[in-house]
PyMOL Python script that loads the backbone (N, CA, C, O; Angstrom):
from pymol import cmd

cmd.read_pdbstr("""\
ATOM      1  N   UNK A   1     -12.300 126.850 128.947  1.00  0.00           N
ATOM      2  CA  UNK A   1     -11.730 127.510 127.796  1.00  0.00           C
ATOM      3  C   UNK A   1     -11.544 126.490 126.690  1.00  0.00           C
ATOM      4  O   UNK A   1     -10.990 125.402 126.854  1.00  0.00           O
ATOM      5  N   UNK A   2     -12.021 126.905 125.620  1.00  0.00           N
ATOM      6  CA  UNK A   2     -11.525 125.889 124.579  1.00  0.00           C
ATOM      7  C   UNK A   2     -10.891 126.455 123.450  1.00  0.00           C
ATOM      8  O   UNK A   2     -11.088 127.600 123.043  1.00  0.00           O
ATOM      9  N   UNK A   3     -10.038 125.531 122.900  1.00  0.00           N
ATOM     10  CA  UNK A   3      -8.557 126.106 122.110  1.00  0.00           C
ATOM     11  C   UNK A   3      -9.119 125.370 120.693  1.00  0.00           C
ATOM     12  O   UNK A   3      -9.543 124.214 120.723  1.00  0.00           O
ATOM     13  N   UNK A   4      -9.079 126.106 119.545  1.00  0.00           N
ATOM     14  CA  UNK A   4      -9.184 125.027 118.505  1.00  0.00           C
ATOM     15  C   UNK A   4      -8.188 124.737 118.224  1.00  0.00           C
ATOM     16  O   UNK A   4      -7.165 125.230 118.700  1.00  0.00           O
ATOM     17  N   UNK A   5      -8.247 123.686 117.211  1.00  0.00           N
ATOM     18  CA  UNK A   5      -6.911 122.915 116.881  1.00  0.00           C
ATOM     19  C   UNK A   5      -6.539 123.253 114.985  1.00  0.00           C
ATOM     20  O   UNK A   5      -5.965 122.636 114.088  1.00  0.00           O
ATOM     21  N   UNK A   6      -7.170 124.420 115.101  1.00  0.00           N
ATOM     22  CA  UNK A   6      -6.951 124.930 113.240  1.00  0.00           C
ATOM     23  C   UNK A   6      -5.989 125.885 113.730  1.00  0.00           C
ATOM     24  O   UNK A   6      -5.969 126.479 114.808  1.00  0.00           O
ATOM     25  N   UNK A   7      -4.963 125.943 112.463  1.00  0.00           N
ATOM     26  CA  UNK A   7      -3.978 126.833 112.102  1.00  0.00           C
ATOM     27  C   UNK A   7      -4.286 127.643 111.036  1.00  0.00           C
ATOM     28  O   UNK A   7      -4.516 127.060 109.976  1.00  0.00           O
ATOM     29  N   UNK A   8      -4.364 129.153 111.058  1.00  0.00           N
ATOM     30  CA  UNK A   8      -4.383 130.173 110.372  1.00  0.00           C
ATOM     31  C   UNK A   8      -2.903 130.129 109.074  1.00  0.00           C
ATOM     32  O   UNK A   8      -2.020 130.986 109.106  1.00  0.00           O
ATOM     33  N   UNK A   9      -2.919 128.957 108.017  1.00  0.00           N
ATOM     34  CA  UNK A   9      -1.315 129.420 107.247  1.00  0.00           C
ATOM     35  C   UNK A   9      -1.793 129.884 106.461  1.00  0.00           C
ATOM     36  O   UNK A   9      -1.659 129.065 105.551  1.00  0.00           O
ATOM     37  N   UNK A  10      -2.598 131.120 105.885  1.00  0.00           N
ATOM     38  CA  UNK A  10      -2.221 132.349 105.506  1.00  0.00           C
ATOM     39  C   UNK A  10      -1.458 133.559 106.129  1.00  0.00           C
ATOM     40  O   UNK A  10      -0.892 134.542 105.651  1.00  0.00           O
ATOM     41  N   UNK A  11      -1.667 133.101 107.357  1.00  0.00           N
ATOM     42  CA  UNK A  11      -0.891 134.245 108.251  1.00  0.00           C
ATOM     43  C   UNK A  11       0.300 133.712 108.715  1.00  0.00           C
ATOM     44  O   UNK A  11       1.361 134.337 108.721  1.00  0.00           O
ATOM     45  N   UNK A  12       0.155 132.566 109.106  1.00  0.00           N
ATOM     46  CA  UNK A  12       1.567 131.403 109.462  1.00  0.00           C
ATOM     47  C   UNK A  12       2.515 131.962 108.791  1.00  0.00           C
ATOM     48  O   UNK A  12       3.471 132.622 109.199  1.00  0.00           O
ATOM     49  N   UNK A  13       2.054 131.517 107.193  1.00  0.00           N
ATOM     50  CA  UNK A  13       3.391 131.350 106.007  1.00  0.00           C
ATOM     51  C   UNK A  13       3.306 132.615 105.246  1.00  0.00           C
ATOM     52  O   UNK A  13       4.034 132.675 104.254  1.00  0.00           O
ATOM     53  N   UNK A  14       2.582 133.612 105.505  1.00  0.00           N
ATOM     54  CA  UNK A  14       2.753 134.748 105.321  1.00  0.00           C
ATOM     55  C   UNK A  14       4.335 135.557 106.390  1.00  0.00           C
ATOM     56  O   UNK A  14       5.227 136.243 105.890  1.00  0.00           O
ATOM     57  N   UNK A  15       4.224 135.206 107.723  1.00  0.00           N
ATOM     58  CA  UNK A  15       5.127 136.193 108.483  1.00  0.00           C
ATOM     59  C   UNK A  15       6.733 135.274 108.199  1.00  0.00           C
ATOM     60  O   UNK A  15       7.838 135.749 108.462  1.00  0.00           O
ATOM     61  N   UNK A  16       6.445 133.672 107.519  1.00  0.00           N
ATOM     62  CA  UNK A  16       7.739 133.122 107.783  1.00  0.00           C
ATOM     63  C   UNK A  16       8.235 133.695 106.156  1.00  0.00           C
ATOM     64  O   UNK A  16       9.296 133.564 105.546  1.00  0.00           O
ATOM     65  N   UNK A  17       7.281 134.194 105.897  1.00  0.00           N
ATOM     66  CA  UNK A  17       7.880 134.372 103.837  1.00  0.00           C
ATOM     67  C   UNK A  17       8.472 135.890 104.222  1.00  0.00           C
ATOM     68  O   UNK A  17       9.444 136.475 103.744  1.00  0.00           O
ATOM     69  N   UNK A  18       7.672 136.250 105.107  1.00  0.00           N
ATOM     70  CA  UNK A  18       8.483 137.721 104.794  1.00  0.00           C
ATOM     71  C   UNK A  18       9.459 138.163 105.789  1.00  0.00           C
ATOM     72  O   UNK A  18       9.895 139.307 105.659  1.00  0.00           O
ATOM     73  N   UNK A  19       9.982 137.258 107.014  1.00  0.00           N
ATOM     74  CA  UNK A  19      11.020 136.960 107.449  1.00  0.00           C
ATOM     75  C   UNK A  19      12.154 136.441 106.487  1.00  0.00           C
ATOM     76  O   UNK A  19      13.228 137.038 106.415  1.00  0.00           O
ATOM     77  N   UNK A  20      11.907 135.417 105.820  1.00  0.00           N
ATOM     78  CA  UNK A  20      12.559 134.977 104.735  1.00  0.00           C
ATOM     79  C   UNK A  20      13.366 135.947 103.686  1.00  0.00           C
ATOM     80  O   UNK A  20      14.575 136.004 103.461  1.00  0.00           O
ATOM     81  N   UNK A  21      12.337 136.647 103.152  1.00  0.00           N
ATOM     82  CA  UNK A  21      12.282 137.773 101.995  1.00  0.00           C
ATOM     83  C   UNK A  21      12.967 138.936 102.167  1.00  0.00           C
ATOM     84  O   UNK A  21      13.441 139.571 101.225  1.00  0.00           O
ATOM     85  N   UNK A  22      13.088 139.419 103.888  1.00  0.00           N
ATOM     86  CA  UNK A  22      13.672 140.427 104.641  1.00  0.00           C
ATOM     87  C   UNK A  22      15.311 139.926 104.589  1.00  0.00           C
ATOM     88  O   UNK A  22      16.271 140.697 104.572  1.00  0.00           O
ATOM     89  N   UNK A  23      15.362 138.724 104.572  1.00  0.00           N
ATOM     90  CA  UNK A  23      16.870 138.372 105.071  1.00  0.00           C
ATOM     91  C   UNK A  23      17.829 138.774 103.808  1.00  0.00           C
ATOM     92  O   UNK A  23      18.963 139.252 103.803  1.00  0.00           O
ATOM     93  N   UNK A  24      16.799 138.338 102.552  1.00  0.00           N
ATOM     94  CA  UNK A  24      17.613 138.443 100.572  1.00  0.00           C
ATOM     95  C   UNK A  24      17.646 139.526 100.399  1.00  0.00           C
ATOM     96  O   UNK A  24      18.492 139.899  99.586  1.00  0.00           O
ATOM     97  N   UNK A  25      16.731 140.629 101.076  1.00  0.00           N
ATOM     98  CA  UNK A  25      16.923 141.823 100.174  1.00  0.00           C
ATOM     99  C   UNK A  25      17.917 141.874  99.383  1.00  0.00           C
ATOM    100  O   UNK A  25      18.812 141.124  99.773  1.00  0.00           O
ATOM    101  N   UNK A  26      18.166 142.425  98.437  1.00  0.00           N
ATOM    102  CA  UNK A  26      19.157 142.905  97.971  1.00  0.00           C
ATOM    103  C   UNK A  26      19.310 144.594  97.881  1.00  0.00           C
ATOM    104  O   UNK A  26      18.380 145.188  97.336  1.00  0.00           O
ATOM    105  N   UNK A  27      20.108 145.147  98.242  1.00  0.00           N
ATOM    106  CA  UNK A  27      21.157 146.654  98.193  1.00  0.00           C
ATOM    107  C   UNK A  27      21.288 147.464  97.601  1.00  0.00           C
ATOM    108  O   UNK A  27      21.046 148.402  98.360  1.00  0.00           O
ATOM    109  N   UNK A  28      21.558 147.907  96.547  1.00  0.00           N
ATOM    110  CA  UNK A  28      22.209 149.000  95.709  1.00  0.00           C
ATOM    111  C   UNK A  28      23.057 149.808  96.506  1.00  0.00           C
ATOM    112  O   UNK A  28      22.807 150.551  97.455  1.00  0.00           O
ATOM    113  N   UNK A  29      24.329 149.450  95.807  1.00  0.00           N
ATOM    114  CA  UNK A  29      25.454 149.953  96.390  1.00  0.00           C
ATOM    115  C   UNK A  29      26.460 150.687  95.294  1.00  0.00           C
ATOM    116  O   UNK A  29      26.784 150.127  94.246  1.00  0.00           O
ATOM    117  N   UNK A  30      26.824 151.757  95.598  1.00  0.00           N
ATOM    118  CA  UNK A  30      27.384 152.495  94.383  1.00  0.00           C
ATOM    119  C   UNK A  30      29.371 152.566  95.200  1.00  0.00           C
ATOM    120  O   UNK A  30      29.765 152.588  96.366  1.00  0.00           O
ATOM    121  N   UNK A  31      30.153 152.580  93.763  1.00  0.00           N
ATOM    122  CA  UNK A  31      31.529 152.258  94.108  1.00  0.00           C
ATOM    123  C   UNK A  31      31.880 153.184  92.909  1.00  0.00           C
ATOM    124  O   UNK A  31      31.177 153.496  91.948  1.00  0.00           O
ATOM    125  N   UNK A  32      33.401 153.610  93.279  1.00  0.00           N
ATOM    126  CA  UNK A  32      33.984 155.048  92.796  1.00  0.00           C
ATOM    127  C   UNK A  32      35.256 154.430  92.236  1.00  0.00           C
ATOM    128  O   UNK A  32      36.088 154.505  93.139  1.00  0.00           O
ATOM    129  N   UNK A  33      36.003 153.628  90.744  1.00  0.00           N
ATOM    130  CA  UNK A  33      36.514 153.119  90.581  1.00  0.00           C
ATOM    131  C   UNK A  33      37.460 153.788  89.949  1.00  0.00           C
ATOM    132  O   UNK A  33      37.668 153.535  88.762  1.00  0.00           O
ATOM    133  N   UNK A  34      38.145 154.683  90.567  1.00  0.00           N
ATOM    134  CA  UNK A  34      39.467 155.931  90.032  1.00  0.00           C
ATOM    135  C   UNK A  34      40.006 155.449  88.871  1.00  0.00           C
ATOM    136  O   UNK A  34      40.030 156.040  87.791  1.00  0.00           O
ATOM    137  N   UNK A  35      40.838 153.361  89.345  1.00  0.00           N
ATOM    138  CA  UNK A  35      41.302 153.323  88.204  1.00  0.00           C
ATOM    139  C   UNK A  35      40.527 152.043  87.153  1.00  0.00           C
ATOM    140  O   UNK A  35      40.839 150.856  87.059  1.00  0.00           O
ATOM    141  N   UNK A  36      39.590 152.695  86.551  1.00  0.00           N
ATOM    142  CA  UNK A  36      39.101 151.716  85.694  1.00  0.00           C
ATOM    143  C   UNK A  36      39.173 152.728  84.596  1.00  0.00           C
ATOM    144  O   UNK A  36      39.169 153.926  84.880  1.00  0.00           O
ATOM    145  N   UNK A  37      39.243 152.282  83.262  1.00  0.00           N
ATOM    146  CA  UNK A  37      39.587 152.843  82.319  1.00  0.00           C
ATOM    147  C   UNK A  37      39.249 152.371  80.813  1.00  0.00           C
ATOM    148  O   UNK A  37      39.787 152.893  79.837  1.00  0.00           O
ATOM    149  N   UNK A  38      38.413 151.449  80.734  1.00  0.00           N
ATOM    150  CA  UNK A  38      38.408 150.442  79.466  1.00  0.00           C
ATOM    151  C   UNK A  38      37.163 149.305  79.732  1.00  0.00           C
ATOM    152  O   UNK A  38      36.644 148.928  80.783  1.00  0.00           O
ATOM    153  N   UNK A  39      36.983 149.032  78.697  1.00  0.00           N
ATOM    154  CA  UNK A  39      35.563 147.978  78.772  1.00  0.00           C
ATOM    155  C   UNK A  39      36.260 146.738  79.305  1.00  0.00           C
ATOM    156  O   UNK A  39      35.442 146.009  79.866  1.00  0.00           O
ATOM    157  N   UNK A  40      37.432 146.278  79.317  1.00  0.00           N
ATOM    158  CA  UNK A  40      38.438 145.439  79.461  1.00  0.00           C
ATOM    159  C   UNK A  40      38.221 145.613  81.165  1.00  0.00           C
ATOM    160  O   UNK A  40      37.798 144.598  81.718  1.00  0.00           O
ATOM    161  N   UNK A  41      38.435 146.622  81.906  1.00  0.00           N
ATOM    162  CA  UNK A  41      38.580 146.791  83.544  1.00  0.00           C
ATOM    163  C   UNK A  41      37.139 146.712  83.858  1.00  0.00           C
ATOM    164  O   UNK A  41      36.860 146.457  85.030  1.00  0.00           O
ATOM    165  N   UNK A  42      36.230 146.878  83.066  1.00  0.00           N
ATOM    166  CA  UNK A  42      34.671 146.512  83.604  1.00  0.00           C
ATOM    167  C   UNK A  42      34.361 145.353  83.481  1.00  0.00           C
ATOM    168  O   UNK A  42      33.770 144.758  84.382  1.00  0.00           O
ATOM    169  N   UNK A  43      34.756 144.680  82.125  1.00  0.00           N
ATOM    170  CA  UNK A  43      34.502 143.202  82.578  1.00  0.00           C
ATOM    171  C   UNK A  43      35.489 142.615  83.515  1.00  0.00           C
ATOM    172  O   UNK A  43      34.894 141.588  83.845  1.00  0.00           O
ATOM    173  N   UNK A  44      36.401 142.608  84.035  1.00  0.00           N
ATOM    174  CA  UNK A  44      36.989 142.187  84.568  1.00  0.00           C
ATOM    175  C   UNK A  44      36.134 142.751  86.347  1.00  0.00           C
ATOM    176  O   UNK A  44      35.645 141.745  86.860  1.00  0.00           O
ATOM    177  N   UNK A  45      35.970 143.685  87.003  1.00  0.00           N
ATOM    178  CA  UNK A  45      34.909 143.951  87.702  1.00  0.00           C
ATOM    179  C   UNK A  45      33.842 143.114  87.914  1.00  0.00           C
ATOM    180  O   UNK A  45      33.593 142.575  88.993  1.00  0.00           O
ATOM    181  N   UNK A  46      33.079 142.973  86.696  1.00  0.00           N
ATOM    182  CA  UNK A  46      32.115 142.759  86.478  1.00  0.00           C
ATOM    183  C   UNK A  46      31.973 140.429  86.994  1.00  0.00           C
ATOM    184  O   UNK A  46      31.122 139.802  87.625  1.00  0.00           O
ATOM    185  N   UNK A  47      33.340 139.963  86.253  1.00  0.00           N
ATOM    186  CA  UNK A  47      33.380 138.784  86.518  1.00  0.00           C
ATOM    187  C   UNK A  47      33.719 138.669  87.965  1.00  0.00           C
ATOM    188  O   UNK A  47      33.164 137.765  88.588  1.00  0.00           O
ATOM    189  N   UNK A  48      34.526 139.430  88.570  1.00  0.00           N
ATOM    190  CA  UNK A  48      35.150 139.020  90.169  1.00  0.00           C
ATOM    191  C   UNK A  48      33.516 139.175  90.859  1.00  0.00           C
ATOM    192  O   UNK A  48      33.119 138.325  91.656  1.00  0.00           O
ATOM    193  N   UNK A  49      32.507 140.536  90.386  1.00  0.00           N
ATOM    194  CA  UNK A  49      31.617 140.856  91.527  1.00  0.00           C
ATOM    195  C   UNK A  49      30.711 138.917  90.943  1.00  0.00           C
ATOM    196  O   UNK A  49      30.622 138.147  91.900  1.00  0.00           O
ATOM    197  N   UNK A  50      30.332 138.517  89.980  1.00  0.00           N
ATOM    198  CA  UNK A  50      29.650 137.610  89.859  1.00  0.00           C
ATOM    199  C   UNK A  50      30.227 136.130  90.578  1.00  0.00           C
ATOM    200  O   UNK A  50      29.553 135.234  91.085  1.00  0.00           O
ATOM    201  N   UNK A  51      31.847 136.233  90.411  1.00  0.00           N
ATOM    202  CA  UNK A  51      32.596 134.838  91.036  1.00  0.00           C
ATOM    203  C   UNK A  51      32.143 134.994  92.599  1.00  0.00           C
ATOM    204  O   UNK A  51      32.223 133.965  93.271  1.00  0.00           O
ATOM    205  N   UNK A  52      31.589 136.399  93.361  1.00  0.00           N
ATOM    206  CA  UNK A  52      31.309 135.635  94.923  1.00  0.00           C
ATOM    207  C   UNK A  52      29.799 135.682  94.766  1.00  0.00           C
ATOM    208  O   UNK A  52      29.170 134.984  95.560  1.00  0.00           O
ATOM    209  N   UNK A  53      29.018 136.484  93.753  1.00  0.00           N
ATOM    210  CA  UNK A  53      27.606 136.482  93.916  1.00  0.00           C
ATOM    211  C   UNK A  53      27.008 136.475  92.539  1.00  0.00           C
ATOM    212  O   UNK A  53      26.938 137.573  91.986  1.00  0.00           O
ATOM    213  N   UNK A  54      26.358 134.928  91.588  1.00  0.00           N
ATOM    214  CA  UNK A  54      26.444 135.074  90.575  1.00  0.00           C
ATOM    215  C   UNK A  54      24.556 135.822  90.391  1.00  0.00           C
ATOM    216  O   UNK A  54      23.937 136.071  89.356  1.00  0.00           O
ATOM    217  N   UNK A  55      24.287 135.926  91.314  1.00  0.00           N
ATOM    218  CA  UNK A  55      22.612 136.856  90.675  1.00  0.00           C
ATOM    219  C   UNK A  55      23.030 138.036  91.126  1.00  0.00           C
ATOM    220  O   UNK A  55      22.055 138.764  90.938  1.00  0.00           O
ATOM    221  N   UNK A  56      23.959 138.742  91.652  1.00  0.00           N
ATOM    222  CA  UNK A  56      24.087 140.238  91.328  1.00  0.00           C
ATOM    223  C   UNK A  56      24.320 140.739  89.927  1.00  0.00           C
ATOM    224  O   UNK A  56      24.875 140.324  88.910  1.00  0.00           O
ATOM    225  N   UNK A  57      23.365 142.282  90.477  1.00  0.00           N
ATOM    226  CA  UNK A  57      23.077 143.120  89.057  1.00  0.00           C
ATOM    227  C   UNK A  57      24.509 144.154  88.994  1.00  0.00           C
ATOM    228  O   UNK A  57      25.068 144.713  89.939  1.00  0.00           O
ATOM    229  N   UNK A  58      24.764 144.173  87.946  1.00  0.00           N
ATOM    230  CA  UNK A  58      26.014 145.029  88.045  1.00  0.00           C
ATOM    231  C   UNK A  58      25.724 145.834  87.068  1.00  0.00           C
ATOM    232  O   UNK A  58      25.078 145.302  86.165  1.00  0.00           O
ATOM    233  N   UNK A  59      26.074 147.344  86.885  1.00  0.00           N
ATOM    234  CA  UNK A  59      25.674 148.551  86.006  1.00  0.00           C
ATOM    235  C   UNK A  59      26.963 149.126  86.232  1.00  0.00           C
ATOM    236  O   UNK A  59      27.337 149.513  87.339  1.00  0.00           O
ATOM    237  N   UNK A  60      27.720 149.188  85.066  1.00  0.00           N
ATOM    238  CA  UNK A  60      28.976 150.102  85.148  1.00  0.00           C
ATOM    239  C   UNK A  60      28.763 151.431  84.380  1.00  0.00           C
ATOM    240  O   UNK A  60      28.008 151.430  83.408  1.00  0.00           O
ATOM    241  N   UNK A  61      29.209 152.234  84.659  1.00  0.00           N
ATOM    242  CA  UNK A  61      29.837 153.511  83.603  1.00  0.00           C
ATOM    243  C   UNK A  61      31.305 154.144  84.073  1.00  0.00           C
ATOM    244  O   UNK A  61      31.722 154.784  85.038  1.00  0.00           O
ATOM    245  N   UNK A  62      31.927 153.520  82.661  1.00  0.00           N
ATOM    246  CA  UNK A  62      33.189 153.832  82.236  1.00  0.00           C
ATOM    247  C   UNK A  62      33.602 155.052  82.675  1.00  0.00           C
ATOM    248  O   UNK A  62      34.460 155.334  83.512  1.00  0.00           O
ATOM    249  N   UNK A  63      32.766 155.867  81.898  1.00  0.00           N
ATOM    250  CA  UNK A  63      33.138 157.797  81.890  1.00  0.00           C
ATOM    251  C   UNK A  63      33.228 157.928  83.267  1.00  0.00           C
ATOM    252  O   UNK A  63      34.289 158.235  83.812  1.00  0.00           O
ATOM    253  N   UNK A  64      32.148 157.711  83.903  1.00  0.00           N
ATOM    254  CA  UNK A  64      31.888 158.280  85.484  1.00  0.00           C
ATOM    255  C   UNK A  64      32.423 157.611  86.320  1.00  0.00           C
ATOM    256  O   UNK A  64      32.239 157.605  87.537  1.00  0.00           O
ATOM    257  N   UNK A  65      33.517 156.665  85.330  1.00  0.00           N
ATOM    258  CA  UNK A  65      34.088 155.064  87.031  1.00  0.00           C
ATOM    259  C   UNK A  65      33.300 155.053  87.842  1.00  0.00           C
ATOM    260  O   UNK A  65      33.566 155.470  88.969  1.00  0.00           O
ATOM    261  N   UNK A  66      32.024 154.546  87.499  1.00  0.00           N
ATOM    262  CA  UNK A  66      30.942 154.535  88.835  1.00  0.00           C
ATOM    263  C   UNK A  66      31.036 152.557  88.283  1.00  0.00           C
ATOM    264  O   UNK A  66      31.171 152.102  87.147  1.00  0.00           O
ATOM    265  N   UNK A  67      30.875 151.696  89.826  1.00  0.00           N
ATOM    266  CA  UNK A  67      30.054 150.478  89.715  1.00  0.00           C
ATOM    267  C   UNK A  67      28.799 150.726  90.760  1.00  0.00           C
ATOM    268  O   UNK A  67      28.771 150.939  91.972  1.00  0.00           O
ATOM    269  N   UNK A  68      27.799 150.605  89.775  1.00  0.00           N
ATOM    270  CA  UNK A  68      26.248 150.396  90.873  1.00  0.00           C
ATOM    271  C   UNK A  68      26.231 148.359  90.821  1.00  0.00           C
ATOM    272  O   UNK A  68      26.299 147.617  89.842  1.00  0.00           O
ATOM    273  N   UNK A  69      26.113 148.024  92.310  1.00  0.00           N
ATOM    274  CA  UNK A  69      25.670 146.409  92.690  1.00  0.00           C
ATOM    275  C   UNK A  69      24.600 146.637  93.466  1.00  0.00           C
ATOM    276  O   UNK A  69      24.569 147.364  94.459  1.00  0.00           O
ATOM    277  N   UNK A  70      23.403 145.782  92.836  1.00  0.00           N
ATOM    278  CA  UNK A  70      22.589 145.019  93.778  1.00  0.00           C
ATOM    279  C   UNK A  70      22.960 143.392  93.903  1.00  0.00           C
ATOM    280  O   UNK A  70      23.011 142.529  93.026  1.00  0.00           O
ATOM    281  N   UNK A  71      23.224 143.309  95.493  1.00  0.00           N
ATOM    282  CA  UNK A  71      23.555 142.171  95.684  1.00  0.00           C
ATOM    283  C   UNK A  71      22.778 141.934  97.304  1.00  0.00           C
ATOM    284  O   UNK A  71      22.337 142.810  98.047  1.00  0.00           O
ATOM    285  N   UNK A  72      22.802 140.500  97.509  1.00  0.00           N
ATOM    286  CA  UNK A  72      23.189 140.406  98.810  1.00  0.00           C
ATOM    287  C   UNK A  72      23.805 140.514  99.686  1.00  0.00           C
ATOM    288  O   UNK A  72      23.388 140.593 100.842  1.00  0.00           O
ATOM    289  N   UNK A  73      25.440 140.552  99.170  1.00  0.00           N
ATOM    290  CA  UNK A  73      26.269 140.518  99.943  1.00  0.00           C
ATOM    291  C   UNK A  73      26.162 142.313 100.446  1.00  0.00           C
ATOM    292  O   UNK A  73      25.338 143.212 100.284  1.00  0.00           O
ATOM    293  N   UNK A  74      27.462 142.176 101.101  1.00  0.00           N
ATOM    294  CA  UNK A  74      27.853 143.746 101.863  1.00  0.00           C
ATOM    295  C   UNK A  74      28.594 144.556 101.284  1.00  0.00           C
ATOM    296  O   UNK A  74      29.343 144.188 100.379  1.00  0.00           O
ATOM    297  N   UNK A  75      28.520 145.880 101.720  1.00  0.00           N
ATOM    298  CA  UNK A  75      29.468 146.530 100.592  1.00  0.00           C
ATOM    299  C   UNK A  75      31.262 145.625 101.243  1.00  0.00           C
ATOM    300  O   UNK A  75      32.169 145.084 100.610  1.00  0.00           O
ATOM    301  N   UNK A  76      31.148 145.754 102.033  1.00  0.00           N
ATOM    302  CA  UNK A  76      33.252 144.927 102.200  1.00  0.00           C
ATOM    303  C   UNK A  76      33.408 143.819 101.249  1.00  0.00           C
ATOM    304  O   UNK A  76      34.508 143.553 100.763  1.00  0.00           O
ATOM    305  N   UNK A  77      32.207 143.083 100.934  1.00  0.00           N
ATOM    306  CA  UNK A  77      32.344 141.768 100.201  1.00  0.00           C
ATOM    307  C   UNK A  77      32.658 141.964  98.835  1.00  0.00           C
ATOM    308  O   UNK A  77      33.278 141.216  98.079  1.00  0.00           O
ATOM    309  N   UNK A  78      32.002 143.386  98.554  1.00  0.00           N
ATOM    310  CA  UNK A  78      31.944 143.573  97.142  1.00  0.00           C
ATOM    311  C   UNK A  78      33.088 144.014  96.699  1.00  0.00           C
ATOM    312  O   UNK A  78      33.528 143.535  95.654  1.00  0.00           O
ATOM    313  N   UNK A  79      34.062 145.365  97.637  1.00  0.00           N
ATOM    314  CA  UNK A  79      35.494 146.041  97.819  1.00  0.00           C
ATOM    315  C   UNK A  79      36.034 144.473  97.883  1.00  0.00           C
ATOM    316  O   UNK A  79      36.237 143.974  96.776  1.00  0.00           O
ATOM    317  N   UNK A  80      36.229 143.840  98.750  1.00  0.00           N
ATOM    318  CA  UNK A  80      37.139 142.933  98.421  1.00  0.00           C
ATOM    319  C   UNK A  80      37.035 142.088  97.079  1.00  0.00           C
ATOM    320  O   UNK A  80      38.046 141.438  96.813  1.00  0.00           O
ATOM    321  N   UNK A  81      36.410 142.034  96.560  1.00  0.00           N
ATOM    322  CA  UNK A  81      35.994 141.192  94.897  1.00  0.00           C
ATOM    323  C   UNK A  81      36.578 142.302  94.105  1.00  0.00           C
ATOM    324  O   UNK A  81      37.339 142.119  93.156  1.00  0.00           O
ATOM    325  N   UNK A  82      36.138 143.617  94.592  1.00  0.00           N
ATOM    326  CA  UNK A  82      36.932 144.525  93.203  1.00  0.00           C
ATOM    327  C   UNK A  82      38.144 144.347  93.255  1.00  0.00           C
ATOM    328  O   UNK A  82      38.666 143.892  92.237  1.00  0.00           O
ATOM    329  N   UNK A  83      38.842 144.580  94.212  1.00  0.00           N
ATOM    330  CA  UNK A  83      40.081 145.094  94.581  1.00  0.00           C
ATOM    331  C   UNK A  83      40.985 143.579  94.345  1.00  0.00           C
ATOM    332  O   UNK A  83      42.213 143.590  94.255  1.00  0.00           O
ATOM    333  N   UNK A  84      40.144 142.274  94.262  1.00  0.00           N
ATOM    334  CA  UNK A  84      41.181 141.289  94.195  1.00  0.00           C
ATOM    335  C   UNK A  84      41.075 140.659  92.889  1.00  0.00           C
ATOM    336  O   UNK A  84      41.510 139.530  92.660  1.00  0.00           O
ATOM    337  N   UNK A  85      40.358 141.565  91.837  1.00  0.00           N
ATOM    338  CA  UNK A  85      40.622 142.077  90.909  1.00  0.00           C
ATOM    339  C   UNK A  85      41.304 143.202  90.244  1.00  0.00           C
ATOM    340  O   UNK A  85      41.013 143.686  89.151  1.00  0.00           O
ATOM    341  N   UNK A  86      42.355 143.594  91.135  1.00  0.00           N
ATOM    342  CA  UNK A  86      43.251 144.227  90.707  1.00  0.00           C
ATOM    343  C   UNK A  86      42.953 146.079  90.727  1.00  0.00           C
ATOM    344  O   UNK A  86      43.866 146.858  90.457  1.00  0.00           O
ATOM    345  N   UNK A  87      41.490 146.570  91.102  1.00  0.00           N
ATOM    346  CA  UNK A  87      40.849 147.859  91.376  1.00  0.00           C
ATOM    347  C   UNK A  87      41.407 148.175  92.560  1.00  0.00           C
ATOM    348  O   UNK A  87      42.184 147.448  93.178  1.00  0.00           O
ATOM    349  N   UNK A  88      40.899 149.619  93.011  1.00  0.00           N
ATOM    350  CA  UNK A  88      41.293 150.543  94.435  1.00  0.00           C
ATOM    351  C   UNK A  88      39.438 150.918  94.227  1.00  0.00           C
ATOM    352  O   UNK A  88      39.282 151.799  93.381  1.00  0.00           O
ATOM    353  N   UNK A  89      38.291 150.479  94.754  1.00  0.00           N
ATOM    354  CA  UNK A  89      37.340 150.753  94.373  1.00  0.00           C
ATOM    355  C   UNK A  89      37.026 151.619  95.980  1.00  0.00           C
ATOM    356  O   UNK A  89      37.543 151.046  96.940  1.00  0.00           O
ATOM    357  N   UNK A  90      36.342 152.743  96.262  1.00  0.00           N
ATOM    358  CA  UNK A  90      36.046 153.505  97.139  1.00  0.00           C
ATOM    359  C   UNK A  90      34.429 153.399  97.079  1.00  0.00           C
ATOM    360  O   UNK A  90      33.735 153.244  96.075  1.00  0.00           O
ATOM    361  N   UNK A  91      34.028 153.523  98.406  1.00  0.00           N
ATOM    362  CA  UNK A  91      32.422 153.462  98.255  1.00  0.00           C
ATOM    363  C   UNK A  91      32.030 154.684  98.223  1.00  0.00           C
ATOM    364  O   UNK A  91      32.630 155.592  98.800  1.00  0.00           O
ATOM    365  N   UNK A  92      30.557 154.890  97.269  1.00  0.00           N
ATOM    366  CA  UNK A  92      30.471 156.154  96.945  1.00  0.00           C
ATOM    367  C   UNK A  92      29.434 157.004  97.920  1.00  0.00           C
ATOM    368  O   UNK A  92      28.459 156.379  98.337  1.00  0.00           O
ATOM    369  N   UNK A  93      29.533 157.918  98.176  1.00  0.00           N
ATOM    370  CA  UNK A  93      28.474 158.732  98.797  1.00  0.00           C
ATOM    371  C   UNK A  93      27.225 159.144  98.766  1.00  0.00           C
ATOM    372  O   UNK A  93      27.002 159.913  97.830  1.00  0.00           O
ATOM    373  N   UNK A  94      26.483 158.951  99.333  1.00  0.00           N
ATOM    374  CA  UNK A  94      25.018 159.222  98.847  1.00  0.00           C
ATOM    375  C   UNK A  94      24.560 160.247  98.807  1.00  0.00           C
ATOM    376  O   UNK A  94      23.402 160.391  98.415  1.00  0.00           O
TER     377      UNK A  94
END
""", "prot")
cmd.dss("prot")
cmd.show_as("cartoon", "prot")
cmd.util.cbc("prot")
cmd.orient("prot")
């Protein structure tokens, strides 16, 4: 039997990139923010969700107290960042 001694790294560093790539996904996670009320309580949101994850996307609307995050983190990571910002943020339903 003979074994060659070439390595295939298109396929190698193909399965370790998308092992890799699988781990970052990032989420979209929607949050129900009863008491937000002012552009003042969104930025303030908006800085706590960036102080634990500064490349999350954050999309607020005021009217609808909705926060949409894509992040890495989890939705608990994100409730605890709202909430220690001073929110009662509920996760929203799909």
């Amino acid at each position: 039997m003979k074994v060659s001694g070439r390595l295939d790294f298109p396929t190698v560093g193909r399965s370790t990139l998308s092992l890799f790539f699988s781990a970052i996904t990032e989420a979209d996670m929607e949050f129900i923010v009863a008491d937000m009320s002012c552009g003042g309580c969104a930025s303030a949101i908006s800085r706590a969700i960036a102080g634990i994850d500064a490349t999350a996307t954050v999309q607020i609307d005021i009217g609808a107290k909705t926060v949409t995050v894509a992040s890495t983190l989890n939705q608990a990571q994100i409730v605890s960042a709202i909430s220690a910002a001073g929110f009662h943020p509920t996760v929203a339903q799909a």
